[in-house]
N, C-alpha and C positions, 0 to 999 in steps of 0.2 A: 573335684578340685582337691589338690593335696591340701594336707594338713595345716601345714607351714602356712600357706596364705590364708587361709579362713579364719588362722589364730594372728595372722597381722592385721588383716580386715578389721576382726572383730576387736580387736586393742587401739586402732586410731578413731578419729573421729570428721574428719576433715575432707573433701576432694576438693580437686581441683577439675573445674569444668571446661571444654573447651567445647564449640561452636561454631559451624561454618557463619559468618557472619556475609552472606551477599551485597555489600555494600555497593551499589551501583556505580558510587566517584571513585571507586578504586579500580584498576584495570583487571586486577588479579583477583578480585575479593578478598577477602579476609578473616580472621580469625576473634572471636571473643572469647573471655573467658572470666567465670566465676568460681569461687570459694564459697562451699557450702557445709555446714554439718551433717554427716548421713550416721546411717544405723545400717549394719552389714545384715541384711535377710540371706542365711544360710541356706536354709531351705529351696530360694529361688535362684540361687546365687543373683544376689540384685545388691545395689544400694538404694536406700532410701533416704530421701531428702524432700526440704521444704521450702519454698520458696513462692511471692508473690508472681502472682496468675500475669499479670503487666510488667514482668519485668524481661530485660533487653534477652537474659540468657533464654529462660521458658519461651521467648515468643521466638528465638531462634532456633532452639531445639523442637519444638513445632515443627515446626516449615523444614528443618532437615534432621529428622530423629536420629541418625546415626553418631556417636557424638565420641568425644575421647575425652578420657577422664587419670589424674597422677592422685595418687596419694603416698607422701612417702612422710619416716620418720625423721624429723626434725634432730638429727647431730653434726656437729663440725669434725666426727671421727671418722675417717675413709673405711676401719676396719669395722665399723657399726652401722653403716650406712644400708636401710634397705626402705624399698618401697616397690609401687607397681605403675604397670602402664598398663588400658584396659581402653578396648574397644566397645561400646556400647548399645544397648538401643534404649530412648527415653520410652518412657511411659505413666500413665497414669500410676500411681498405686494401687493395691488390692489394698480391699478395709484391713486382711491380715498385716500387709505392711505397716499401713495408716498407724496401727494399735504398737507394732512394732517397734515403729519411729518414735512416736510418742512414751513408750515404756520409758526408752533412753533418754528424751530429750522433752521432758514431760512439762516443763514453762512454754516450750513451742505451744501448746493449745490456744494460749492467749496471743500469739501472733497470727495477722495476717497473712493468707497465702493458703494455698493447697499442698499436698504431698504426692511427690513425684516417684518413679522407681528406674536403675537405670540395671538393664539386664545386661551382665556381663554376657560379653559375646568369646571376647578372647581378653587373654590376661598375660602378662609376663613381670613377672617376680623376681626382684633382686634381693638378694640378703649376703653381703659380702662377707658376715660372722659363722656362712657354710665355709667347712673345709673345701669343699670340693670347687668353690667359686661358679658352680653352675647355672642358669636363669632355669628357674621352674614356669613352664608354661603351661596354660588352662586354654581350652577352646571348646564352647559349646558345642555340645552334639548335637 
């Protein structure tokens, strides 16, 4: 993974979750989507995040682990504007992540829920403050 995203990973805090949502009353199905805090595991290249075990995202992401996930930084400057879009697979956490998340996000202990981990599958990176205006893309080997 280049440099550049693992140091924009590791400086936000934020994703955005998205979900195939099977809803049966819709012809097409649909989509869900949650906002969660993670911690960037370099190491596995993952995100970790936490969230209760009963809720709509976790029991969707179950039933279809393949999931898509934004995080991008928060500016109204077009020439500062970066973020990513990432292909995923959900998973349980390893204890390493668990300790991981927690390092970061250490009052989580006292909430409800488990810790999740989402392995980047593939990634595409925007940073519009590159000269070159290029998308950096990551894809698991």
């Amino acid at each position: 993974m280049h440099a550049l995203i693992s140091k924009f990973l590791r400086k936000q805090h934020v994703l955005h979750l998205s979900v195939i949502d099977n809803d049966k009353t819709q012809s097409e199905g649909s989509v869900y989507t949650a906002s969660c805090f993670y911690a960037f595991d370099a190491q596995n290249q993952a995100l970790v995040f936490k969230s209760k075990e009963d809720s709509k995202h976790i029991i969707l992401a179950v039933q279809s682990p393949i999931v898509g996930v934004s995080i991008a930084y928060n500016t109204p400057k077009i020439p500062s504007i970066k973020g990513v879009q990432i292909k995923a697979r959900f998973l349980d956490a390893t204890t390493e992540q668990s300790k991981l998340y927690y390092k970061r996000f250490n009052i989580a202990r006292f909430r409800v829920g488990a810790v999740y981990a989402l392995e980047i599958l593939w990634l595409k990176y925007t940073d519009n403050s590159l000269k070159q205006r290029e998308k950096l893309e990551f894809t698991r080997d």
